[in-house]
Gaussian input, Z-matrix of N, CA and C with variables (Angstrom, degrees):
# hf/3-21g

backbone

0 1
 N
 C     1     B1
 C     2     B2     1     A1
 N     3     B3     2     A2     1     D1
 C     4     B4     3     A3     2     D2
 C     5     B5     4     A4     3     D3
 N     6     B6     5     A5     4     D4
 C     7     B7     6     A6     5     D5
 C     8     B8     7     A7     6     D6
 N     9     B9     8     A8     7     D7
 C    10    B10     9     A9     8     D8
 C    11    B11    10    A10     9     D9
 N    12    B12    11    A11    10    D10
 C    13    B13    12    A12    11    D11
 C    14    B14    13    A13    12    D12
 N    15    B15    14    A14    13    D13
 C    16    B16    15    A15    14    D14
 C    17    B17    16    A16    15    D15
 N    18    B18    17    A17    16    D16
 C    19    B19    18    A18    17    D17
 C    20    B20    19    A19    18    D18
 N    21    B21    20    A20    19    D19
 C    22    B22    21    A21    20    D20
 C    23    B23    22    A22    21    D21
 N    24    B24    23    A23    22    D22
 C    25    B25    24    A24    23    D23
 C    26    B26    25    A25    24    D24
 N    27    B27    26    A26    25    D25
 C    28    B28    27    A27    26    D26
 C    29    B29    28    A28    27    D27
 N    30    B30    29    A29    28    D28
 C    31    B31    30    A30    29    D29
 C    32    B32    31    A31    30    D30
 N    33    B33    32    A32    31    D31
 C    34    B34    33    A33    32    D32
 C    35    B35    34    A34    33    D33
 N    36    B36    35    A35    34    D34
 C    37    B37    36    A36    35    D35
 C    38    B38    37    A37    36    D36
 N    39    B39    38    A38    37    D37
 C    40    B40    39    A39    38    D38
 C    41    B41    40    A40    39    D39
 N    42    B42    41    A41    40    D40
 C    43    B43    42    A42    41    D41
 C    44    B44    43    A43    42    D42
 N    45    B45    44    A44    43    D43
 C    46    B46    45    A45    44    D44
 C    47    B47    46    A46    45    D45
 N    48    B48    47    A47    46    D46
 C    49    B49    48    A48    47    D47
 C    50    B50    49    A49    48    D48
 N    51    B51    50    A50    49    D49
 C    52    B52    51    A51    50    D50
 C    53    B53    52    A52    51    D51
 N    54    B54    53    A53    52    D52
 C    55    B55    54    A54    53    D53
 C    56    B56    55    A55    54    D54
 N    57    B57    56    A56    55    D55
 C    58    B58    57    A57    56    D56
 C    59    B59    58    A58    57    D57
 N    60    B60    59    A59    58    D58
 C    61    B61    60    A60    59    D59
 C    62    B62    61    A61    60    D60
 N    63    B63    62    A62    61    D61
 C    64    B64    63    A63    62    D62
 C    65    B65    64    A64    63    D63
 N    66    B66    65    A65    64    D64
 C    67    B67    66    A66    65    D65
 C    68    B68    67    A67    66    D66
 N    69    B69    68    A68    67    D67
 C    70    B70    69    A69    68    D68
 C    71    B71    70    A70    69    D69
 N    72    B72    71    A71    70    D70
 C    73    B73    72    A72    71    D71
 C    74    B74    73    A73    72    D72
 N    75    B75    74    A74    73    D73
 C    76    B76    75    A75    74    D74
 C    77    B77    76    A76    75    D75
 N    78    B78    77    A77    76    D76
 C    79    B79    78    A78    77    D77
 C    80    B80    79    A79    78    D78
 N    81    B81    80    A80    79    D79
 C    82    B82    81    A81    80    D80
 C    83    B83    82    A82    81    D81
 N    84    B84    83    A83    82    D82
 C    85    B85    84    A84    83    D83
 C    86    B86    85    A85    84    D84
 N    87    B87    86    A86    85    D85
 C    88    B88    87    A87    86    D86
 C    89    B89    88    A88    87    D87
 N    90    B90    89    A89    88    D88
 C    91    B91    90    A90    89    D89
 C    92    B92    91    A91    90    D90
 N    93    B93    92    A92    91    D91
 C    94    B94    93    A93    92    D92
 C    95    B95    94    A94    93    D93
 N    96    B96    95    A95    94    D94
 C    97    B97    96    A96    95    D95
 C    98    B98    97    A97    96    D96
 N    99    B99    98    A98    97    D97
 C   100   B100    99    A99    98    D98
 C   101   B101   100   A100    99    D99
 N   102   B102   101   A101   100   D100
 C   103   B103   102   A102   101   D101
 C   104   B104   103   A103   102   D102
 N   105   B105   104   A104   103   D103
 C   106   B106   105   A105   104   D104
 C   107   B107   106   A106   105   D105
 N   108   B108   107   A107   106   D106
 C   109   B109   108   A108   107   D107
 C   110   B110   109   A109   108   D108
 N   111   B111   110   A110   109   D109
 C   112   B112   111   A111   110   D110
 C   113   B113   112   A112   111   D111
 N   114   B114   113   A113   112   D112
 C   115   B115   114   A114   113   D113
 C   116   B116   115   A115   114   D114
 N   117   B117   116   A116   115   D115
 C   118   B118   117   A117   116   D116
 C   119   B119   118   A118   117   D117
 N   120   B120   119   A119   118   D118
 C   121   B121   120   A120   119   D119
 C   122   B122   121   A121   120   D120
 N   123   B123   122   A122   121   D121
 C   124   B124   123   A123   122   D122
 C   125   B125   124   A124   123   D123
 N   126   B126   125   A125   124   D124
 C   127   B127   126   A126   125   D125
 C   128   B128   127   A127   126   D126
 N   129   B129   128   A128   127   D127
 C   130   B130   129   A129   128   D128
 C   131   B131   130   A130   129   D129
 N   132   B132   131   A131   130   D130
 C   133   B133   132   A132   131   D131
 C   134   B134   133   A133   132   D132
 N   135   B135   134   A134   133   D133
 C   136   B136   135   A135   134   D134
 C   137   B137   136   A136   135   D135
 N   138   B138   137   A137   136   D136
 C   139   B139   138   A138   137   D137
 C   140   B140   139   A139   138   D138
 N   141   B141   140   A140   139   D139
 C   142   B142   141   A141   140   D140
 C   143   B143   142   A142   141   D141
 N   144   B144   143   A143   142   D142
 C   145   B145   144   A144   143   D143
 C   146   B146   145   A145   144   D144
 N   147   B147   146   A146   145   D145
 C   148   B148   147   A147   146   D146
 C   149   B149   148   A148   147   D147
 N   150   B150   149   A149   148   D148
 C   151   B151   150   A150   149   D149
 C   152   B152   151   A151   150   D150
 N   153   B153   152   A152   151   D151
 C   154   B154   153   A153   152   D152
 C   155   B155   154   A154   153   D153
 N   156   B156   155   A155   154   D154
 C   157   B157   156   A156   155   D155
 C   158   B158   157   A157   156   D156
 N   159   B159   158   A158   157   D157
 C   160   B160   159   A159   158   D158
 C   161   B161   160   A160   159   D159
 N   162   B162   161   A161   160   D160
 C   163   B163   162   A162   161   D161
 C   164   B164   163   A163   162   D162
 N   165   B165   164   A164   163   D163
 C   166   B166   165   A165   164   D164
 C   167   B167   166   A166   165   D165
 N   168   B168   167   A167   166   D166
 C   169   B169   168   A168   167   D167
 C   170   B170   169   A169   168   D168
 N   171   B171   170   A170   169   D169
 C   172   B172   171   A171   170   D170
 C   173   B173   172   A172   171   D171
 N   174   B174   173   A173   172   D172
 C   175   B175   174   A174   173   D173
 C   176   B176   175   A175   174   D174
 N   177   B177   176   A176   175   D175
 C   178   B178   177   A177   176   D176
 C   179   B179   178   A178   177   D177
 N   180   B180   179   A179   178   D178
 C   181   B181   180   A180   179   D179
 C   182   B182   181   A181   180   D180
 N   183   B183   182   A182   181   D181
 C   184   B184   183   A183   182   D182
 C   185   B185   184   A184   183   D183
 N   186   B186   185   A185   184   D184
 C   187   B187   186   A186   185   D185
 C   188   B188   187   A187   186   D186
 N   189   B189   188   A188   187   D187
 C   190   B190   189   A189   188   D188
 C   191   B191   190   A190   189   D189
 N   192   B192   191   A191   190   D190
 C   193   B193   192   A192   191   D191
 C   194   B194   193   A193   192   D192
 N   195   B195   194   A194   193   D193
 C   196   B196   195   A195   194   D194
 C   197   B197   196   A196   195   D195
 N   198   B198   197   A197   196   D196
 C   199   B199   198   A198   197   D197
 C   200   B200   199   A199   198   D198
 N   201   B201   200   A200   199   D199
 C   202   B202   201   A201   200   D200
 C   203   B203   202   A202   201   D201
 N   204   B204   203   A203   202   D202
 C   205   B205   204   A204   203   D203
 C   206   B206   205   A205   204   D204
 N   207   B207   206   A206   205   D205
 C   208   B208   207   A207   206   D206
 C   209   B209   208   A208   207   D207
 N   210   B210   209   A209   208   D208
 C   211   B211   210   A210   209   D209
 C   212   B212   211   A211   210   D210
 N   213   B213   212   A212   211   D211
 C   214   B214   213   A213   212   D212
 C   215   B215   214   A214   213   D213
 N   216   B216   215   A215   214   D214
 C   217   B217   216   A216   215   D215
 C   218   B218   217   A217   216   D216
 N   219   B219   218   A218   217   D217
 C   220   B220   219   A219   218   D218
 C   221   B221   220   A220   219   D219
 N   222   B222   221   A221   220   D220
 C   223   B223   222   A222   221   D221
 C   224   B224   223   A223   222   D222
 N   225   B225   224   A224   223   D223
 C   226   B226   225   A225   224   D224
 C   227   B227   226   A226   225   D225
 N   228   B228   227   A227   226   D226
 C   229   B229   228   A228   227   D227
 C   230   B230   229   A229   228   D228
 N   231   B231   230   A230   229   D229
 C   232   B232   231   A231   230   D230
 C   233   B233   232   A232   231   D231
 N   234   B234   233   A233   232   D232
 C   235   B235   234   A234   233   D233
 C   236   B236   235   A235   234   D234
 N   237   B237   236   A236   235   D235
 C   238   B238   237   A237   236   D236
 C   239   B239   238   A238   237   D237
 N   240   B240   239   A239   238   D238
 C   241   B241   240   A240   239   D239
 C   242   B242   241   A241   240   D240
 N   243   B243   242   A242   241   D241
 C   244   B244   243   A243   242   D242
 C   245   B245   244   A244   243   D243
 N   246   B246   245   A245   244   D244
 C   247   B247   246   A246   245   D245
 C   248   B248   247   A247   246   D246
 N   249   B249   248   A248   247   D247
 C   250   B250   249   A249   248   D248
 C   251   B251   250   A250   249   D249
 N   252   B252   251   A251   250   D250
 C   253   B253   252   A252   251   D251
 C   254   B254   253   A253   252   D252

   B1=1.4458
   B2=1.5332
   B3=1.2280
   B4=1.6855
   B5=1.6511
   B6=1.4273
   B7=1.1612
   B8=1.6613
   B9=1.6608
   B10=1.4814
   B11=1.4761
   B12=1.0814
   B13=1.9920
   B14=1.0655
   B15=1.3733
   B16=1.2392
   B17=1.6553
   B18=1.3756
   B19=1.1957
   B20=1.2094
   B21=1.7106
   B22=1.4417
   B23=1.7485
   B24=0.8341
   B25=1.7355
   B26=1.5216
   B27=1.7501
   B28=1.3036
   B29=1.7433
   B30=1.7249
   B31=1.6221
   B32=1.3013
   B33=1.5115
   B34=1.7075
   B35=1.5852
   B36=1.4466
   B37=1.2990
   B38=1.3423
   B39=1.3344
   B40=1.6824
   B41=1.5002
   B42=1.7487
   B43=1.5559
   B44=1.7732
   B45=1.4241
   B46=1.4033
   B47=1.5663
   B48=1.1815
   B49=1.1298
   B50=2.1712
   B51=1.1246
   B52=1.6657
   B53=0.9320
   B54=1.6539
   B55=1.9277
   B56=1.7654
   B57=1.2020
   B58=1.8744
   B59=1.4910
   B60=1.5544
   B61=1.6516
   B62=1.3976
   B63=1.2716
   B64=1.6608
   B65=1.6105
   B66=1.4568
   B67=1.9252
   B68=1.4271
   B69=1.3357
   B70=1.7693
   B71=1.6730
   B72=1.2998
   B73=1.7716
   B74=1.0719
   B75=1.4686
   B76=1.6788
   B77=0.8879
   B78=1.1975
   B79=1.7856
   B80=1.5626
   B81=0.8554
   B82=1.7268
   B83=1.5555
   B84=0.9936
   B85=1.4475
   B86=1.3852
   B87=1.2604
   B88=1.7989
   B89=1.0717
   B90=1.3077
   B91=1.5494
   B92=1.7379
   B93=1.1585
   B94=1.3851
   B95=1.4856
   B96=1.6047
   B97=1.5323
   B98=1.1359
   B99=1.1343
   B100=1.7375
   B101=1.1210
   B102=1.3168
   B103=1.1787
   B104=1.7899
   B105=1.0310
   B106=1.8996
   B107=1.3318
   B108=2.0104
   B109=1.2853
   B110=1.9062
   B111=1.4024
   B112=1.5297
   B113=1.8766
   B114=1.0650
   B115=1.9767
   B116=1.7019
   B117=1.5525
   B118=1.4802
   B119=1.4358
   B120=1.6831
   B121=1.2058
   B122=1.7828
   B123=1.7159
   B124=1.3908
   B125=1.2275
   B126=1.4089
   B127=1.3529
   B128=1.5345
   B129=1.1872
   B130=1.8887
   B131=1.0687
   B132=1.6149
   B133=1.6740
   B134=1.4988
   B135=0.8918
   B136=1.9421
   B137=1.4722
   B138=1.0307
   B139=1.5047
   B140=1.4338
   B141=1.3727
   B142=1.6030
   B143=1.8248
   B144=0.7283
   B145=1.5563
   B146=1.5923
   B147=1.7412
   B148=1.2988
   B149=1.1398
   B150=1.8017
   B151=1.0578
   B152=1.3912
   B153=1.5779
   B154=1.3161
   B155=1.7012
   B156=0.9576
   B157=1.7079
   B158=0.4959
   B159=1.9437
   B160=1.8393
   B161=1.3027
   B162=0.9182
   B163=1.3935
   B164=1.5440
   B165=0.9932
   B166=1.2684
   B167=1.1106
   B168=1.6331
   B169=1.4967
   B170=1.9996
   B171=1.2511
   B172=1.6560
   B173=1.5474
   B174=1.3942
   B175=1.6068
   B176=1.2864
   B177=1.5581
   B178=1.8245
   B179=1.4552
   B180=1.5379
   B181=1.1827
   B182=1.4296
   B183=1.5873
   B184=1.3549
   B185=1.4956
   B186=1.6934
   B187=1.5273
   B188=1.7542
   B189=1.1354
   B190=1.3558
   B191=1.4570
   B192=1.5982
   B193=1.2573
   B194=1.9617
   B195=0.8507
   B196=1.2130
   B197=1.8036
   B198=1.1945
   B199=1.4799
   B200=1.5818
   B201=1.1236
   B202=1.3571
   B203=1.7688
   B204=1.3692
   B205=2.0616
   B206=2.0288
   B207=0.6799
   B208=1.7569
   B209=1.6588
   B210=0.8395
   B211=1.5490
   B212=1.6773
   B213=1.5322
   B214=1.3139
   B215=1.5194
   B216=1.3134
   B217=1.4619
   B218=1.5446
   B219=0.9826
   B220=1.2270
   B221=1.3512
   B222=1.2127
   B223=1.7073
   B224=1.7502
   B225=1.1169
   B226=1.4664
   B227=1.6745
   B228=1.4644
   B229=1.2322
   B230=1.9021
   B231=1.2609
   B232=1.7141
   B233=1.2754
   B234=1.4597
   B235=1.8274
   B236=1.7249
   B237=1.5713
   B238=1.7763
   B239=1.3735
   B240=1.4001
   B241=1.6831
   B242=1.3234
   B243=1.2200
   B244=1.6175
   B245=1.3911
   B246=1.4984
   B247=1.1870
   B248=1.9329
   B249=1.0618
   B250=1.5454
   B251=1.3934
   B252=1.4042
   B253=1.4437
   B254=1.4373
   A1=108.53
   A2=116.01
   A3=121.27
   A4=89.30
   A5=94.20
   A6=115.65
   A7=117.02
   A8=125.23
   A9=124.98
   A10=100.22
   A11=106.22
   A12=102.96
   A13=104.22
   A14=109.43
   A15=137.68
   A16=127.43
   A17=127.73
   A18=123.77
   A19=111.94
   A20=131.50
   A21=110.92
   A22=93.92
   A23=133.34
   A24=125.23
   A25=109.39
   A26=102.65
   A27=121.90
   A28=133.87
   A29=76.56
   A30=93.40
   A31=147.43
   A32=101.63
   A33=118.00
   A34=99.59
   A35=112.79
   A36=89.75
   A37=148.94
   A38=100.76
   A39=110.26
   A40=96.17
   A41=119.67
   A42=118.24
   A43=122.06
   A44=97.04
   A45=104.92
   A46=115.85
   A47=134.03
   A48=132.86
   A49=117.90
   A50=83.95
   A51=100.51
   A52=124.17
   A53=117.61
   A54=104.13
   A55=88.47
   A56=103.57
   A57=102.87
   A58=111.08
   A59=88.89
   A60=105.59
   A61=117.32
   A62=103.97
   A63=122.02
   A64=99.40
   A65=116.00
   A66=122.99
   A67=93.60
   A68=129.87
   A69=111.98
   A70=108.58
   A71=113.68
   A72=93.34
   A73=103.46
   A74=130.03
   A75=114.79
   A76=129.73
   A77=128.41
   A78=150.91
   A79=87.52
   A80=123.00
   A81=115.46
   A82=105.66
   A83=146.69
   A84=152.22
   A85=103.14
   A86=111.91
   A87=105.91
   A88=145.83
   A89=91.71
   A90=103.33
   A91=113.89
   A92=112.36
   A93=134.75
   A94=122.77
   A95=105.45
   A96=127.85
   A97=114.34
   A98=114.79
   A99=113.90
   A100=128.14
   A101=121.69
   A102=132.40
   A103=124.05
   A104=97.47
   A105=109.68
   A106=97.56
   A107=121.76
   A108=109.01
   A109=101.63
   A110=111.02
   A111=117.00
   A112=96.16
   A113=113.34
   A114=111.59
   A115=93.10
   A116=120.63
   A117=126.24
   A118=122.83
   A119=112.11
   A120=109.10
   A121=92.30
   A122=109.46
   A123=104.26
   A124=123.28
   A125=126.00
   A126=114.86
   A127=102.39
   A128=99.49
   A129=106.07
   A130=101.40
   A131=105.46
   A132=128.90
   A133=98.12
   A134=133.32
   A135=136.32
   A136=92.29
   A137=133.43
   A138=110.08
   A139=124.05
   A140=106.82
   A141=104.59
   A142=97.13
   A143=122.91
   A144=110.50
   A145=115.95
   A146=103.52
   A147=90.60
   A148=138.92
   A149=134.77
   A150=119.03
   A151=142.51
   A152=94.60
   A153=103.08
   A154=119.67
   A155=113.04
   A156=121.93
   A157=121.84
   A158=86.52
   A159=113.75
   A160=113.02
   A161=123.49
   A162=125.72
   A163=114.57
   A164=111.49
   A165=135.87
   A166=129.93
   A167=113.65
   A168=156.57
   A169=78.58
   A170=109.85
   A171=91.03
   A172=99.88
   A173=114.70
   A174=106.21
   A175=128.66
   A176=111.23
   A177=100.26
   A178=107.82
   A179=138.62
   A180=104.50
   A181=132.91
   A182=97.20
   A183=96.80
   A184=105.79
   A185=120.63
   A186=131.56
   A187=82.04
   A188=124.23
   A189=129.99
   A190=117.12
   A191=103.02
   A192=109.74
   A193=115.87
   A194=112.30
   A195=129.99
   A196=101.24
   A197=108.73
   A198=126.09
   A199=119.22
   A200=95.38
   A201=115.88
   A202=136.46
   A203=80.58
   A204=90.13
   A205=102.61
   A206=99.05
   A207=106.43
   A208=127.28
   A209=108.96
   A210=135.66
   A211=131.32
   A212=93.09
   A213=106.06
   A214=106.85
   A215=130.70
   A216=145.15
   A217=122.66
   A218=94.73
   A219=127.77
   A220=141.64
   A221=131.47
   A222=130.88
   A223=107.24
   A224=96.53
   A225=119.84
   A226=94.86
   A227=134.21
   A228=146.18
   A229=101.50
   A230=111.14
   A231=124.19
   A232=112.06
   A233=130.03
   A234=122.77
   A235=83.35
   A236=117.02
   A237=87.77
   A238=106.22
   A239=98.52
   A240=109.26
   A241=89.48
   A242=164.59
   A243=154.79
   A244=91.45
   A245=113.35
   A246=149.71
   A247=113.62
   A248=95.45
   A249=95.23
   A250=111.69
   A251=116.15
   A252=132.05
   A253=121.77
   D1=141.28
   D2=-167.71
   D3=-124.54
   D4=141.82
   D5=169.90
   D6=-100.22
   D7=119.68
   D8=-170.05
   D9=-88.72
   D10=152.39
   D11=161.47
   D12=-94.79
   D13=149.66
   D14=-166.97
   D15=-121.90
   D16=148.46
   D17=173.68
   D18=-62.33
   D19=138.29
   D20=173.99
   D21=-82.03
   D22=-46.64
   D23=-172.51
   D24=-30.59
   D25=-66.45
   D26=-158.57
   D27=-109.46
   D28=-3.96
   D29=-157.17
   D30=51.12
   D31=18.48
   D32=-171.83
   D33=-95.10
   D34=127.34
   D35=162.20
   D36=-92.35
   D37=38.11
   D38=-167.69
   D39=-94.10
   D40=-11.51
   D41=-176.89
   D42=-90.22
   D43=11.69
   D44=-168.55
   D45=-41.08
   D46=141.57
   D47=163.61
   D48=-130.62
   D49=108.50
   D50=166.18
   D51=-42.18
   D52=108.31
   D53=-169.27
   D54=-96.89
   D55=162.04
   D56=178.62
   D57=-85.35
   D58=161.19
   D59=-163.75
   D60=-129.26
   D61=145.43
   D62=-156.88
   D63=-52.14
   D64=173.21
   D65=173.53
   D66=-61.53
   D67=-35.62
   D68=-169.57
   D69=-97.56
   D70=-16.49
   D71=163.28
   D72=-80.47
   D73=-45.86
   D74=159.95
   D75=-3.22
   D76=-76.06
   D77=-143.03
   D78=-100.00
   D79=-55.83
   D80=179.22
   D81=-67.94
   D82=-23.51
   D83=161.86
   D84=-55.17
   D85=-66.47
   D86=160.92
   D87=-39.16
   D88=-44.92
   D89=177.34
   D90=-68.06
   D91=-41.68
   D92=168.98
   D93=-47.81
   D94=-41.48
   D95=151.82
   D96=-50.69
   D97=-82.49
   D98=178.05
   D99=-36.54
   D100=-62.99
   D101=164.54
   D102=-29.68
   D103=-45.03
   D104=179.86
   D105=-74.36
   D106=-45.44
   D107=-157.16
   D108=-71.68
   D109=-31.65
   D110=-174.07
   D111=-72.36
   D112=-66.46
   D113=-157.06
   D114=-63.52
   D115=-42.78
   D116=-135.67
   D117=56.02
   D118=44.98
   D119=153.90
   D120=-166.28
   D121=162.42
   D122=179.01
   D123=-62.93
   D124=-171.79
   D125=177.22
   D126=-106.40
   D127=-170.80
   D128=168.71
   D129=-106.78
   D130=155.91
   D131=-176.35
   D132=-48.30
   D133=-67.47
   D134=-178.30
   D135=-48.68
   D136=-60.90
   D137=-172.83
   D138=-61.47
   D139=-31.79
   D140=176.75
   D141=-84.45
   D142=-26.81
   D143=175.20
   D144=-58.00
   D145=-50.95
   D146=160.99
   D147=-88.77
   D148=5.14
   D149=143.26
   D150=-60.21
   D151=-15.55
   D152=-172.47
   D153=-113.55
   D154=39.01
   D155=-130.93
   D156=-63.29
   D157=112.37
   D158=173.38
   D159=-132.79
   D160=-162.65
   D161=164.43
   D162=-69.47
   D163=156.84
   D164=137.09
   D165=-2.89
   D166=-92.05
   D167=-152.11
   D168=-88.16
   D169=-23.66
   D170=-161.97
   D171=-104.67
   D172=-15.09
   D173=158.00
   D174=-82.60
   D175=-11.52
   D176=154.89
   D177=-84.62
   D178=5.07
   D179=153.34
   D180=-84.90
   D181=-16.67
   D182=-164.69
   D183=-100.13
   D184=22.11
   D185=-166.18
   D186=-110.89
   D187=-37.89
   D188=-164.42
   D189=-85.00
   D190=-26.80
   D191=161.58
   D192=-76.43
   D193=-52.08
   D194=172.47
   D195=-33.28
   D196=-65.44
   D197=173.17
   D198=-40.33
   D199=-46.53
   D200=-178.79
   D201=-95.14
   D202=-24.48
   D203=151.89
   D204=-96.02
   D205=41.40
   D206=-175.88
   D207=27.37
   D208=35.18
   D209=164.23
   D210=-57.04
   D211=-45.32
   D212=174.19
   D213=-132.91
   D214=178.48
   D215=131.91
   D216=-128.26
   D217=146.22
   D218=177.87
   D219=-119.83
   D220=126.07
   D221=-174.04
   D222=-90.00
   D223=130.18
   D224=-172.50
   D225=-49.55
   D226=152.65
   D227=153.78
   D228=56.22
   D229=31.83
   D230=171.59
   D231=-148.97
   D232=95.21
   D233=-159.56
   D234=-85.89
   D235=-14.83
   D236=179.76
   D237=-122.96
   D238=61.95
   D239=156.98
   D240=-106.36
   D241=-30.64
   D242=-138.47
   D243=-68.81
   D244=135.39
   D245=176.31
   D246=-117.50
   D247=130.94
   D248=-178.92
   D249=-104.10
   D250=105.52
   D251=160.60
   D252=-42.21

């Protein structure tokens, strides 16, 4: 089961609005870019951790944030389904 984002007003999601994101969801947003535009598919959390080098534990926060200012999506239990909005 996938979860859509939603408008908070209306709940449609055609009203999404992008709240802005810190220099490190940034740079991991990029990286995430690139990556799809070179392989044509996302990477995995370990790979963007080590491109970007951090932890781990600190690229599911900042994958979840990403997710959640509506930037990206993602399929539950697949880190390389992420799609960039």
């Amino acid at each position: 089961m996938t979860t859509a984002l939603r408008c908070g007003k209306c709940g449609s999601p055609v009203h999404i609005r992008k709240r802005p994101l810190t220099s490190k969801q940034a740079f991991v947003l990029e990286r995430i870019k690139d990556h799809i535009d070179f392989y044509g598919y996302a990477p995995t959390l370990q790979e963007l951790a080590d491109r970007c080098d951090n932890a781990l534990s600190s690229m599911w926060a900042v994958v979840d944030h990403l997710e959640k200012k509506g930037h990206i999506r993602k399929t539950p239990r697949d880190w390389q389904a992420m799609e960039v909005i």
